[in-house]
Every structure is written in C-alpha cells, then in structure tokens.
LOLUMTOR-422548 format. One record per residue (C-alpha): residue in one letter; residue number from 1; x, y, z. Coordinates in steps of 0.2 Angstrom, whole numbers, plus 5000, padded with zeros to 4 digits. Layout:
residues N
PT   r     k     px     py     pz
PT   A   NUM      X      Y      Z
...
***
This chain:
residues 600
PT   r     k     px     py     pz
PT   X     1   4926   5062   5041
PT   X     2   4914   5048   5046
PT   X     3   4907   5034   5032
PT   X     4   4891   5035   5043
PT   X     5   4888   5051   5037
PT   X     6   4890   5047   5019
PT   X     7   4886   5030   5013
PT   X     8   4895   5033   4996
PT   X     9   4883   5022   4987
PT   X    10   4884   5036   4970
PT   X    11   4896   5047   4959
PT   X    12   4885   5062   4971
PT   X    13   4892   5053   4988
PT   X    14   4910   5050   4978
PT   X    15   4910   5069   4977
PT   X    16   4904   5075   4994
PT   X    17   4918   5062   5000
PT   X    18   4931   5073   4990
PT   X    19   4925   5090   4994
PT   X    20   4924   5085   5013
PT   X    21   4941   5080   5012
PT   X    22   4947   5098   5002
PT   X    23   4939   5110   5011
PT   X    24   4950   5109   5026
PT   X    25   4964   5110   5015
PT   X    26   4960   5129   5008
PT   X    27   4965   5136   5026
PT   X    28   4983   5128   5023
PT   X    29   4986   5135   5006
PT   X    30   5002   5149   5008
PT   X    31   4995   5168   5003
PT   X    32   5001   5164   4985
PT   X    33   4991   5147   4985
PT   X    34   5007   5138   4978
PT   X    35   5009   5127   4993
PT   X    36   5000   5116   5007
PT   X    37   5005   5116   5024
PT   X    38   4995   5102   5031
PT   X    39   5008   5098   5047
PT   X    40   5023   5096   5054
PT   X    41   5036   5083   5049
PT   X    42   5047   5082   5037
PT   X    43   5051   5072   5022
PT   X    44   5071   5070   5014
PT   X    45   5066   5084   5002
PT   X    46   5063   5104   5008
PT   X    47   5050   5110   5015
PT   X    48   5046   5122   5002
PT   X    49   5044   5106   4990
PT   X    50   5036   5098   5002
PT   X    51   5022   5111   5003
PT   X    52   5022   5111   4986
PT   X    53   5019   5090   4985
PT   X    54   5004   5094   4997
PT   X    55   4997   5107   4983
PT   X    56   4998   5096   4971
PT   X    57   4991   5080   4975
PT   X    58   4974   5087   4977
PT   X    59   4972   5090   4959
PT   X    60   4972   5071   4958
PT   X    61   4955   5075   4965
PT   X    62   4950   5091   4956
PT   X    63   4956   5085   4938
PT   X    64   4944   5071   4939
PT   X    65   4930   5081   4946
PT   X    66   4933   5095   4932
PT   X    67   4933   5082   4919
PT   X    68   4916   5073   4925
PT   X    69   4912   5094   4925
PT   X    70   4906   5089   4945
PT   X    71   4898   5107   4951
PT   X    72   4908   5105   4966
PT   X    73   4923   5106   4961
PT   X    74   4920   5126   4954
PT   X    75   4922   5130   4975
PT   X    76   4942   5126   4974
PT   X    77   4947   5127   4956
PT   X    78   4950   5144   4957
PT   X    79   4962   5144   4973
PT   X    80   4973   5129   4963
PT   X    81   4974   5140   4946
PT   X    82   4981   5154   4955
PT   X    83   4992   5143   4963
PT   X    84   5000   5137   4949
PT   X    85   5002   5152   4941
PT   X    86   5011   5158   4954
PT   X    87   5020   5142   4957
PT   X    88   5027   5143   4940
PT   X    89   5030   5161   4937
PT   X    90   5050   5165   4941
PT   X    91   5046   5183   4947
PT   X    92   5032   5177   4958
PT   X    93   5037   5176   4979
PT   X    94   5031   5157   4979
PT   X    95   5038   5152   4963
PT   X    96   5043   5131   4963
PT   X    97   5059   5137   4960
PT   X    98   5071   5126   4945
PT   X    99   5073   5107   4949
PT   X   100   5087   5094   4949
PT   X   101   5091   5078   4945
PT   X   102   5081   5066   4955
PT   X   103   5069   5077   4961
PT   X   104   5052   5076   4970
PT   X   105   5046   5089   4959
PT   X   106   5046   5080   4947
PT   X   107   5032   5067   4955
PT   X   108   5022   5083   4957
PT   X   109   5021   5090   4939
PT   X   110   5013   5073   4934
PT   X   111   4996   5078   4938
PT   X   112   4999   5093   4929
PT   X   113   5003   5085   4915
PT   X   114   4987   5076   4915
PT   X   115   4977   5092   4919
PT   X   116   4984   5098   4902
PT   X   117   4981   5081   4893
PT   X   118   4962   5081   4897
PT   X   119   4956   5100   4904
PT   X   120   4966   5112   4890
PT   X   121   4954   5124   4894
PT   X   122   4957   5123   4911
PT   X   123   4976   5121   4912
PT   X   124   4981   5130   4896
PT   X   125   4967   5140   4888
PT   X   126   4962   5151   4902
PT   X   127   4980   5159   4904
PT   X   128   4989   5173   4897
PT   X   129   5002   5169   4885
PT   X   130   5016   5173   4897
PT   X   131   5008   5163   4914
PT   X   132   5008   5146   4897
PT   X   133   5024   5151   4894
PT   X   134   5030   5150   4913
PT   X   135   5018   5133   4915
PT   X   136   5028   5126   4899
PT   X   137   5047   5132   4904
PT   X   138   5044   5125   4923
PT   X   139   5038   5108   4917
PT   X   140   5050   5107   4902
PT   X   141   5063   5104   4916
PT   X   142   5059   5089   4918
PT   X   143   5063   5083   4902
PT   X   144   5084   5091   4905
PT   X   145   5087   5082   4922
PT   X   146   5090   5062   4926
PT   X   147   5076   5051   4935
PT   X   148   5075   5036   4943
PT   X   149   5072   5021   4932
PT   X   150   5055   5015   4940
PT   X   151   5039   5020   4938
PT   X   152   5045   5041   4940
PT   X   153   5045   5038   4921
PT   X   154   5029   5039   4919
PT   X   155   5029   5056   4924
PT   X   156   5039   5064   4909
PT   X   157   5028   5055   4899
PT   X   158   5012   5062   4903
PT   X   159   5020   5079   4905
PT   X   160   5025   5077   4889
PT   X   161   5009   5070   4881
PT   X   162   5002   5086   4891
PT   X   163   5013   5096   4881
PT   X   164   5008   5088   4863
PT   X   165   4988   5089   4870
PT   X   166   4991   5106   4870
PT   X   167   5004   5110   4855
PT   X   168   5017   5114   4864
PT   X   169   5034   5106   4859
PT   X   170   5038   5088   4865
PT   X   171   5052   5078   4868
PT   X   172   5051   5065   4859
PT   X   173   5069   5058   4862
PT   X   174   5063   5058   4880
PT   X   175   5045   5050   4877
PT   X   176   5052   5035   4867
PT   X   177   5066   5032   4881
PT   X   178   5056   5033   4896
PT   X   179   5040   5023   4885
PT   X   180   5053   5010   4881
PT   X   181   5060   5008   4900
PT   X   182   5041   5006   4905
PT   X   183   5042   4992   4893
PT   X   184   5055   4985   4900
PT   X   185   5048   4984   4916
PT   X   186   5036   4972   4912
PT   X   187   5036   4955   4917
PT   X   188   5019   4946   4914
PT   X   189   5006   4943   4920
PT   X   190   4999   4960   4920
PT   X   191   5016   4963   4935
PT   X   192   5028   4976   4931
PT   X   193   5042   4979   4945
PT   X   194   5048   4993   4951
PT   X   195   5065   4987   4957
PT   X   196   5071   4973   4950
PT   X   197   5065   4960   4964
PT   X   198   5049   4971   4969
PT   X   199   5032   4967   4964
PT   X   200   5019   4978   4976
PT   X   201   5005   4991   4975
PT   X   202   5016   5002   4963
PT   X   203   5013   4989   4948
PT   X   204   4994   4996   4952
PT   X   205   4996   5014   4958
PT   X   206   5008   5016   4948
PT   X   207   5013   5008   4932
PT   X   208   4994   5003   4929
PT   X   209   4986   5020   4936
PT   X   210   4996   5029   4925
PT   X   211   4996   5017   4908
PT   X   212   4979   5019   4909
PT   X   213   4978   5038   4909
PT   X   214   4990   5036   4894
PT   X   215   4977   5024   4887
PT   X   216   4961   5036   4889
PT   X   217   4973   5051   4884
PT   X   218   4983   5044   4866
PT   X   219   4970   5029   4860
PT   X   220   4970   5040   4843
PT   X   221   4987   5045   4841
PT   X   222   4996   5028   4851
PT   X   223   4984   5014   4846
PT   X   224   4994   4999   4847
PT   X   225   5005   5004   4864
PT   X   226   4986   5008   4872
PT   X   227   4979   4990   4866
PT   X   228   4994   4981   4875
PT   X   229   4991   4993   4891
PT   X   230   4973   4987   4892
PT   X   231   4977   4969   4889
PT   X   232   4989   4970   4905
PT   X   233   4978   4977   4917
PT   X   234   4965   4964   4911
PT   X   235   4980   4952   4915
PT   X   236   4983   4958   4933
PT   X   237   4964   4965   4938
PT   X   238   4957   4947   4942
PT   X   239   4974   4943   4951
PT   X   240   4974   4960   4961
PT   X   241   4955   4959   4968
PT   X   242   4963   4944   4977
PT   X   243   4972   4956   4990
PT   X   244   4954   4964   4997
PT   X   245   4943   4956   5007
PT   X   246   4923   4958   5010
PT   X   247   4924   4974   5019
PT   X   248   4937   4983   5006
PT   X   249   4952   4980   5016
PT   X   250   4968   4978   5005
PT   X   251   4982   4968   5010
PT   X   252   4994   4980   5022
PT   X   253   5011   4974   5011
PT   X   254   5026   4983   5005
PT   X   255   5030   5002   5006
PT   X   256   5021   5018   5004
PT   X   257   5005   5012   5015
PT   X   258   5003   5030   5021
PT   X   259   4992   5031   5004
PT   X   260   4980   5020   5010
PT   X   261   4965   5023   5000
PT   X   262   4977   5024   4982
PT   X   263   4975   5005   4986
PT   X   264   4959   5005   4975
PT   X   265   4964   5019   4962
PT   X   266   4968   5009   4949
PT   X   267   4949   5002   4949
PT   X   268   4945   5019   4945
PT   X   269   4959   5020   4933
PT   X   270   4953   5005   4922
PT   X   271   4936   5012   4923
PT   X   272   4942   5028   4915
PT   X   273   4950   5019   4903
PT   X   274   4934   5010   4899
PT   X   275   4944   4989   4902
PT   X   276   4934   4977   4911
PT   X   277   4940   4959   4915
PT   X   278   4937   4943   4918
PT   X   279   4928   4940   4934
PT   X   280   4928   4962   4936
PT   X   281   4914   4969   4926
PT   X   282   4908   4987   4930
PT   X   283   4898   4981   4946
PT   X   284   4913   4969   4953
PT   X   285   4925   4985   4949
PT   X   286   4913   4997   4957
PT   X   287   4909   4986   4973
PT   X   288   4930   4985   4977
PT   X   289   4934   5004   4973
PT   X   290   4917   5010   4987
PT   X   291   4919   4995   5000
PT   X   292   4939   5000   4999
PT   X   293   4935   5019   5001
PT   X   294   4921   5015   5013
PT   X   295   4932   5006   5024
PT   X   296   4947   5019   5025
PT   X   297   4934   5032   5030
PT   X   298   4929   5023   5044
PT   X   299   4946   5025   5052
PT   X   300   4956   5038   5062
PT   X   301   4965   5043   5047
PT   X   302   4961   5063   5048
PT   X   303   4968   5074   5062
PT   X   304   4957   5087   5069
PT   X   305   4956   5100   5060
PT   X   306   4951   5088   5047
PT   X   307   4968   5085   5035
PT   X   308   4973   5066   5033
PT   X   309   4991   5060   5043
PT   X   310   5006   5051   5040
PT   X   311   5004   5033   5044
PT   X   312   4991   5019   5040
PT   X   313   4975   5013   5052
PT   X   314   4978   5027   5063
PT   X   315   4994   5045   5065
PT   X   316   5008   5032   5066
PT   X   317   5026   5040   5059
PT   X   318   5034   5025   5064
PT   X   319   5033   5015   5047
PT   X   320   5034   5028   5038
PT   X   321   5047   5032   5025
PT   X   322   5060   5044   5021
PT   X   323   5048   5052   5007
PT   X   324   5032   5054   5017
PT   X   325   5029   5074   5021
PT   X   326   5015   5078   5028
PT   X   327   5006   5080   5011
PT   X   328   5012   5067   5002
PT   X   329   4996   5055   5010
PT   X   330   4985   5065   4998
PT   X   331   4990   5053   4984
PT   X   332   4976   5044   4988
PT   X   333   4967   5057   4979
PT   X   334   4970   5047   4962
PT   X   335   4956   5036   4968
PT   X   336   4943   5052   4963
PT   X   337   4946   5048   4946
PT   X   338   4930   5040   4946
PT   X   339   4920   5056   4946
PT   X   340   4928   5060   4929
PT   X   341   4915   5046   4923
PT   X   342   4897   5052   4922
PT   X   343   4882   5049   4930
PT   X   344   4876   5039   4916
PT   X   345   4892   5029   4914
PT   X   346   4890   5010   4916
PT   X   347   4902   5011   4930
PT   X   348   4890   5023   4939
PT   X   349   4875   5012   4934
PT   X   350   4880   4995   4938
PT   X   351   4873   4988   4954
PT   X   352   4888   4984   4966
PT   X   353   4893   4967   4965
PT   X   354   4907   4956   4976
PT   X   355   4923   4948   4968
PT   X   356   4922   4930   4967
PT   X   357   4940   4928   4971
PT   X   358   4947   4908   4974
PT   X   359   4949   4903   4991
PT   X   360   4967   4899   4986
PT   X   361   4976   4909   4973
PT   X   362   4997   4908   4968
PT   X   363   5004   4923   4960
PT   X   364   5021   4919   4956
PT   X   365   5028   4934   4949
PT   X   366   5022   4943   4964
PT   X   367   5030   4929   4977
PT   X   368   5014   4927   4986
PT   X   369   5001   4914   4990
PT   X   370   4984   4921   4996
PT   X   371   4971   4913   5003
PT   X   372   4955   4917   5014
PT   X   373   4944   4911   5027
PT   X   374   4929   4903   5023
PT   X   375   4919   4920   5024
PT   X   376   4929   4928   5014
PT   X   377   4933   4940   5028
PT   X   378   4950   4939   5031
PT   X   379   4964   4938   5016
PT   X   380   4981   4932   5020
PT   X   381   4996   4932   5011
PT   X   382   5012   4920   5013
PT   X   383   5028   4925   5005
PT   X   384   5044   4920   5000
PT   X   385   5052   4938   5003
PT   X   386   5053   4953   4989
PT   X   387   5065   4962   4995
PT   X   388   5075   4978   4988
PT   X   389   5084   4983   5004
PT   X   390   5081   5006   5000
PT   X   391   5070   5013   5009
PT   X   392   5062   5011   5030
PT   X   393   5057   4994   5040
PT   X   394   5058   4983   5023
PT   X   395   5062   4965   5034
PT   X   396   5045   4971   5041
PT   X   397   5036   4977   5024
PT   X   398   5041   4962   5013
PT   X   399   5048   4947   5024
PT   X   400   5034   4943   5037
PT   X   401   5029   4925   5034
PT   X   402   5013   4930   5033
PT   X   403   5001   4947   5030
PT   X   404   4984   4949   5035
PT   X   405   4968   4960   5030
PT   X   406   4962   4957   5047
PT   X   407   4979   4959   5058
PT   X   408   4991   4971   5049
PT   X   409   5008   4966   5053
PT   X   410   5021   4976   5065
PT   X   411   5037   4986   5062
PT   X   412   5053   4986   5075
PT   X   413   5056   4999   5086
PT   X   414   5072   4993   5093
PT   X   415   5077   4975   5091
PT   X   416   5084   4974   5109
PT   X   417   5067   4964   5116
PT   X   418   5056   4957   5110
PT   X   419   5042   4969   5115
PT   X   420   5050   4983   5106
PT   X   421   5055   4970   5091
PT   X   422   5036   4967   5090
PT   X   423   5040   4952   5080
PT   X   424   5023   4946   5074
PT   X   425   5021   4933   5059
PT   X   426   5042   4930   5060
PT   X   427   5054   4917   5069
PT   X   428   5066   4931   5076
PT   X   429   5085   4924   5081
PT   X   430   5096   4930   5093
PT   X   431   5114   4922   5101
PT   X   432   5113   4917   5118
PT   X   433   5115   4930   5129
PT   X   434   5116   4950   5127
PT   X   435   5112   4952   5108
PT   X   436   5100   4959   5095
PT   X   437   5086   4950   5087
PT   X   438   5086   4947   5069
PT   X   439   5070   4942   5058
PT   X   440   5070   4936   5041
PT   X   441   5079   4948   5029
PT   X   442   5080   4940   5012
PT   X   443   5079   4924   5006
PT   X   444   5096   4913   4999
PT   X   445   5083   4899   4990
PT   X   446   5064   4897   4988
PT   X   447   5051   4890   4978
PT   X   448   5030   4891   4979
PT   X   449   5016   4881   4975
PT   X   450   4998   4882   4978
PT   X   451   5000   4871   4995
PT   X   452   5017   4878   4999
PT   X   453   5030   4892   5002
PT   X   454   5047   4887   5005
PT   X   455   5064   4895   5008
PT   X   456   5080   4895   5014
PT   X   457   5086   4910   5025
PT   X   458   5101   4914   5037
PT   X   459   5095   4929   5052
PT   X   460   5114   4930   5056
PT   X   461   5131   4924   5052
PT   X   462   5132   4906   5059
PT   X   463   5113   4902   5055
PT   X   464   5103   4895   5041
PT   X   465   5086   4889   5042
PT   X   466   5074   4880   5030
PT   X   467   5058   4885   5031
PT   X   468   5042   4879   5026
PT   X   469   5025   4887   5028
PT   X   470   5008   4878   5022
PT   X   471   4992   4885   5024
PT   X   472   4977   4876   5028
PT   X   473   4959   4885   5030
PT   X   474   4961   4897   5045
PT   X   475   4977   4888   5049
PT   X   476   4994   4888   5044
PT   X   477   5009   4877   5048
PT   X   478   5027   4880   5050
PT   X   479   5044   4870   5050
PT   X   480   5061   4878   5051
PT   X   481   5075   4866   5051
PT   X   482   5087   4877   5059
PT   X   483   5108   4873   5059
PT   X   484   5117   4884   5068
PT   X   485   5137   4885   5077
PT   X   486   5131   4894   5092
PT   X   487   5119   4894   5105
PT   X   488   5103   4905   5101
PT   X   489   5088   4908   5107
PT   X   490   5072   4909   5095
PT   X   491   5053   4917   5097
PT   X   492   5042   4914   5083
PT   X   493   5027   4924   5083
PT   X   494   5007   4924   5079
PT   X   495   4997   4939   5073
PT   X   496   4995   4953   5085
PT   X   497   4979   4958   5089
PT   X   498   4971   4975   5095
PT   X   499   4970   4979   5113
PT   X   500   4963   4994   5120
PT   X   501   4972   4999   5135
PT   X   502   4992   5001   5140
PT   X   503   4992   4990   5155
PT   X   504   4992   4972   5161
PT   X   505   4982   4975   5176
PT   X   506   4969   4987   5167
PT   X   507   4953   4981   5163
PT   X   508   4955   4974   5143
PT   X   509   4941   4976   5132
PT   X   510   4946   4973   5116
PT   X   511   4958   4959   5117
PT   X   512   4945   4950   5132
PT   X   513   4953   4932   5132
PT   X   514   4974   4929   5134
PT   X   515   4979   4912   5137
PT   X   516   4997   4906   5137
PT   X   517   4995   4887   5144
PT   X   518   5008   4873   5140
PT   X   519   5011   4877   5123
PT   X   520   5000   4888   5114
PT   X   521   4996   4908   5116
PT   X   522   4979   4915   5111
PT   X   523   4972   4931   5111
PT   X   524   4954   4934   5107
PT   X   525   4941   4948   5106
PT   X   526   4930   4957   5096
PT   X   527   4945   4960   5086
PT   X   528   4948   4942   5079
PT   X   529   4958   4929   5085
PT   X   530   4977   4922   5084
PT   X   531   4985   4907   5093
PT   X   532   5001   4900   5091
PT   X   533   5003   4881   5095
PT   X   534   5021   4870   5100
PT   X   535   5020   4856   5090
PT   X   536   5040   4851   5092
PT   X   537   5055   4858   5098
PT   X   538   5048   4874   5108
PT   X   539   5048   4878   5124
PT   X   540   5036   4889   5130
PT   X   541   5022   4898   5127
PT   X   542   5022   4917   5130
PT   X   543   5009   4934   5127
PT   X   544   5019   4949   5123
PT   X   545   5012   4966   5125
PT   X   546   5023   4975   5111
PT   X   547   5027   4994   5112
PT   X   548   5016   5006   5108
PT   X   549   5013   5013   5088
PT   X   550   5023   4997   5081
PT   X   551   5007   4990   5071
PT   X   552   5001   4997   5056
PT   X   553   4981   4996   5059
PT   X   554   4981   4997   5079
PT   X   555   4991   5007   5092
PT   X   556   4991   4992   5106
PT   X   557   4993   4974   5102
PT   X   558   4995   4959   5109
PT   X   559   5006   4945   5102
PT   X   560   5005   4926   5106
PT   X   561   5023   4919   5104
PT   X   562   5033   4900   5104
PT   X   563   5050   4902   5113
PT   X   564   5066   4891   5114
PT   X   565   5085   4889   5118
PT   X   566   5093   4881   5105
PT   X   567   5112   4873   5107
PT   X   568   5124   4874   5093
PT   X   569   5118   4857   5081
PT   X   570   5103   4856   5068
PT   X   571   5085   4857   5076
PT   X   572   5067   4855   5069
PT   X   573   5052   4867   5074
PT   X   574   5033   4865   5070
PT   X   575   5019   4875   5076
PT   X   576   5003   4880   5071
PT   X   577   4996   4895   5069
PT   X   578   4977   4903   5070
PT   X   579   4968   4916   5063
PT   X   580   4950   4922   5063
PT   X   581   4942   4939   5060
PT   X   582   4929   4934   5073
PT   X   583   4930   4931   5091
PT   X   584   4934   4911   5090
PT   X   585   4946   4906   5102
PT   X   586   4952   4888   5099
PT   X   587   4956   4872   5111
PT   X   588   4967   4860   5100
PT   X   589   4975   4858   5083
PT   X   590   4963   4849   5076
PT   X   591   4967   4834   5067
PT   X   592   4971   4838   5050
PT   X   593   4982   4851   5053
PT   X   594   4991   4840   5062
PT   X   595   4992   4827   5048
PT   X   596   4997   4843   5037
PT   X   597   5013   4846   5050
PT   X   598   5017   4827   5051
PT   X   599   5018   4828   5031
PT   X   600   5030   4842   5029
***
C-alpha cells in the first residue's frame, strides 16, 4: 500500500484505498468464510473469536461502500454474506458458536447491527427465512448476557435498532438502560469517559462514531436523543482537530493505537450524520479525515502479503494490548464510512481546507494542554496524568509529561536500565543502588492552566515530587521539587528521535548530529530535533540509545537525558526542553525561556 500510488484526493481514490486494503484479505477467509486468519498472535479471547473479530471488521468498510452503492464493493460482498450465514447458522461447521458475559463477540456483532440498520436488503431481505432466523437468534444473545459499562453499550444498542430497522423484536428494557448509561457517561464539553478518569480517542471512536450512526439511523423515530448527539460532537469537533497536525498525524496518546487510521473516523462519522462545526465545515472535515489517512498509508503498517499488523508506525507487539489479535487492527475500517456519502455530497464537493487550530488550546475535561510550533507541524500534548491502571504500558500511554505528533513517545521493556526503560518525555526514579526505575504513575494533586500543568506525584514509597511543566513556543520548562528519605538517582528525559541503524560505531543517517556537552543532550536529523538542557540541580548530560521496538512511530531511537544523585533532603530541578519537526539543532536556551524557568 503506498499513498504515492493513490493520492486519495476523491470518494473514487477513498474506494481504491479500501478495495487495495480487502483484497488480500479474501485469501484469509476460512472455507466457510466465517473467519479471517490474518497472522499469528494471539489476543486474551480464542482464536476462533478472534478469527471471527478479523471477519468482521471489514464490513466497517463494505457497509459504507454498499450504502454509497460503491461498484467496488460487489467484488467482496458476496464472500462476507456467505460468511455470515454460516457464522450464525448452529448446524453450520463454522458457526460463531453461543457468547458469554463480557464477551468480544459482542464488539463484533455491532457492525452487524448497523448492516441491518441501513442495508435491509443486504443484511436481511436477501436471506431465507430460516438463515433471518439464525442472524436474529445469534445477535439476540447479546441482549441476555452482562457487558461492560463503557462505550461496549453502544453495541446492543445498534444491534437492537438493527432489529427494529428490520421488524424484528427489540429489547426495549435493554435499549433504554444501555441509552441511559451512554447518558451518563457524558461529561461536557462534547467529552464522554470511558472509565471514570479516562478521556482518550474512545470519546471519538467510540461514543461519538457510534452516536452518530444512531443519529443518521433513528432521526425520525428518536429526534430529541439525535439533536443532543449532534450538539456534542459539535461541542468536542473543534476541540479534537487540535490533536492533528499539518501532515494528518494525530496525537499518539492513550490505548488502542494499533487502530491508527480510526483516529479520523469520527470525521467521517459526522459527515454521515450530516453536523458541521465551528471552525470544521465540509472542506476542514474533509482535509483532516485524507491528510490523516494519507499519512498512515505512507507508513510500514502492512506486512507482505499486504494485511495491516499489530502495532502503530511500524509491526511492533510491544505496546500492544491484551485485546489486540491479529485482526482487531482492521477497526480502522470505520474511517470508510465516508464512501457511504455520494459523489455529489458536499463532503465530496468541498475543496480541502486546513483546520485553523490556536497555537495554544486547554481542554480540561481531557487533562491536556496542546500546543504547536509555529508551522503548525508538530502538536504536543502536556498532561497532568488520566490514568485507569487495566490494560498494558498505561504509565507510558497516559503519564508522559509530554506527547508529540512528530516524536511518538516510548513504552518500557524492562525497567532494570534505563536503555530498556526507554524513558522519554518522564523524570524516571530509582533508590541508590541495585533497583528499578519508576516514572510517573498517577498523579496525588494537579491543576492546569493555559500557561501551565502542575502536579504532585510520588514514583515510590519515600518520594514525592512537585512538578511543574510550562510550555513556551518550541520549548518547554520543567521544575520538580523532589523530597525524598533516601538516596536516589534520577534521569529525566527529552523526546526520542529516529535512528536508522543499531550501533554506535555505524554510520548514523537519520539521527546525523549527537551532542552530549556540559549539560545538554541533542540529537538532530532529518527526523526533527530534541535537546535537553540542566538549568539546576543536574548533573550530567547523557545520549541513550534505547532498546529496539520500544517506540511507537520508530524502531531505533535516540534519547538525550539530564542525570543526577540525589541525597535524602528536598531538591529543585529545572531544565529545558526542545522540539522541532525539522533539522534545527540549538546552541543556548535562549533568553526567555530562561526568564520562564526563573519564574516558576
């Protein structure tokens, strides 16, 4: 898959882009066509489910397509209807077989759900009585089993507005409670959480992506509910453009990265829904759904034989979670829903336009302040920790001081050095001696403002450190006031930035400048720029070459680092640190970063 070969300018390139990404897929379908064998690996669930998650989420595609009656989409229809007549007949070898509570089938039947919600004919009409029997007795389970309370309710809900679409009978018990839990899982601000202290891409992927289907699916029949729907994602579209910068790159942040292109799905979403915004019109909407899919198709996301992989900017299992099979990546199909617009649509028609987002913006419900550079190339995100302590590498996903467009941030291999800690954007803590390091893992106290993010944290028992983090321009400043009983030794790090080869000695091309002189760390290259610079109460200067596969976006990094000893008593640390999407190595702090520092 190569964005060179298709500059998806129109709703004809959206479609190519799809039917380049399905048709490697046909060869994995099980004789039956009720499962999708992409690769190895393995999820917490079977791997029967797991093959059946993988058949599934390409309809995210093909129900759009079939909806914008896209020509190409008549290829692979037919393989996915037999499917899921199969999948859902009990007598059948490849039958789905009967559900639980809690169950990852039931994330799979949602698309189903919305197949019969806008394609009756396509879902319903066109089987026998007995294989709309089998579809309605399969999917009525997940109206007799407990799920999660998070955004899972979203998918008995449009299974059952599936159902009423097509007369079958509903639960309406079960609508009103799981509609009423969605309501209660608002907060404002167009934000709803999906565990009680999380705010991340699921309010969008999620909540949003699915409210919206709602929306398009029961205006008539649900006018009110749909009305309040709308006015939140107008609420939250203007605040969510902030996380992408001029290339289309979202902000790496939180859990489920692996999904990668969903990141723009719920611009599709709103266009289906027909809700424009302030500031995000059809052309703004337009240009950050492409420019987001444009830049994902750019990068090494596809294995060989052409099927998408586990991880984010490149195969990487390492941050992956529990829940990630091989074919749960292809959620990122939801972004198709686009091609269920026509080519005369004013979506289609608009002339892409960029976002105007502020060079500073403070979401508070989402605990982040964002800013970018002056080009608007880089975004970065400082937070003061959302943390809900379930599922892989959350210190890494939610606690970093600070996330990058440009930079992706890192996950811990082992915590035993720091080369395999790989402790980028984090002061990282450890007792004097043989020990682990720690990095920030919650947060006892914190406020924000539009200048600042502060809060108070403790890495380990015996230590508690104040921190405060103020951005300015391509710079950001840090103070920790540290108060610890023990002897420790601290590293705070920069960004890490891309290398191309393994070893020291080799010939670096990507990273081309290192410099670790006094006090301050740099590595520069045509991969950007990060420097780190003692203002007090360091020691050293140091360039760590972390282990292989720990960041997201790059397989070798580099990653400039401050490093100290600290006795038992309180101390005070401040350094600054540097970021640029170009290659702009820096000399000096220059002086009003250093007045910033002096003020904190």
């Amino acid at each position: 898959m190569n964005v060179q070969d298709n500059p998806l300018l129109t709703r004809q390139d959206l479609a190519r882009a799809a039917v380049d990404m399905i048709r490697p897929l046909v060869s994995c379908l099980t004789p039956g066509k009720a499962r999708m064998i992409v690769g190895e690996g393995s999820a917490h669930y079977a791997e029967d489910v797991a093959g059946m998650e993988g058949f599934s989420r390409v309809l995210w595609a093909l129900v759009p397509m079939m909806m914008g009656r896209c020509p190409e989409a008549e290829e692979f229809w037919p393989l996915w209807r037999e499917g899921i007549i199969h999948g859902t007949d009990p007598e059948h070898a490849e039958y789905w077989g009967d559900i639980g509570p809690f169950d990852q089938r039931m994330v799979e039947m949602a698309v189903i759900g919305t197949g019969l919600c806008f394609l009756r004919e396509r879902f319903y009409d066109g089987l026998t009585p007995a294989q709309q029997d089998n579809l309605y007795c399969w999917l009525d389970q997940i109206n007799r089993h407990d799920m999660p309370k998070n955004n899972w309710r979203f998918f008995r809900i449009l299974v059952n507005i599936g159902f009423l679409k097509v007369g079958r009978p509903v639960n309406e018990e079960r609508l009103r409670e799981d509609l009423d839990m969605m309501e209660s899982h608002y907060v404002g601000d167009g934000w709803y959480f999906d565990y009680p202290t999380k705010r991340d891409y699921y309010t969008l992927w999620g909540f949003h992506f699915y409210s919206l289907i709602y929306a398009a699916a029961m205006a008539d029949r649900d006018p009110e509910r749909c009305r309040r729907f709308r006015e939140r994602t107008q609420r939250i579209a203007p605040r969510f453009a902030c996380w992408f910068d001029r290339e289309g790159r979202g902000l790496p942040y939180g859990r489920s990265l692996t999904y990668r292109f969903a990141q723009s799905s719920f611009f599709a979403a709103m266009a289906l829904a027909g809700v424009t915004a302030e500031g995000i019109g059809w052309g703004e909407m337009k240009g950050l759904l492409l420019r987001n899919l444009r830049f994902w198709l750019r990068m090494p996301i596809f294995d060989r034989g052409g099927a998408l992989t586990v991880g984010y900017g490149y195969p990487n299992l390492c941050a992956a979670e529990g829940y990630n099979a091989p074919g749960s990546p292809y959620w990122a199909m939801k972004t198709f829903f686009a091609l269920a617009l026509p080519e005369d649509h004013p979506f289609w028609q608009a002339e892409e336009k960029p976002f105007a987002a502020p060079a500073v913006f403070l979401d508070e419900q989402v605990r982040l302040l964002l800013t970018r550079d002056r080009d608007n190339r880089q975004v970065i995100a400082y937070t003061a920790g959302n943390h809900a302590w379930e599922h892989m590498h959350e210190d890494e996903k939610y606690e970093k001081f600070a996330y990058s467009t440009q930079f992706a941030f890192s996950v811990i291999k082992e915590a035993t050095t720091l080369v395999k800690g790989a402790f980028d954007s984090m002061l990282a803590v450890k007792r004097q001696g043989k020990d682990l390091w720690h990095g920030r893992s919650g947060c006892e106290r914190f406020s924000l403002t539009d200048r600042e993010v502060r809060f108070t944290w403790s890495p380990m028992e015996g230590v508690e450190i104040d921190t405060v983090v103020a951005p300015l321009g391509m710079w950001h400043v840090r103070k920790h006031v540290v108060r610890t009983d023990v002897s420790i030794e601290i590293a705070e790090g920069a960004f890490a930035v891309r290398r191309d080869w393994a070893g020291k000695r080799a010939c670096d091309r990507i990273a081309s400048r290192i410099e670790t002189e006094g006090g301050m760390a740099q590595a520069s290259g045509a991969y950007g720029t990060s420097a780190i610079f003692s203002l007090s109460g360091y020691e050293t200067a140091e360039m760590i070459w972390p282990e292989p596969n720990t960041n997201l976006m790059y397989p070798r990094t580099l990653l400039p680092m401050l490093l100290a000893h600290l006795p038992a008593g309180e101390h005070t640390l401040k350094c600054a640190v540097f970021s640029d999407a170009g290659d702009s190595p820096v000399q000096s702090v220059p002086e009003e970063v250093l007045q910033l520092a002096e003020s904190l």
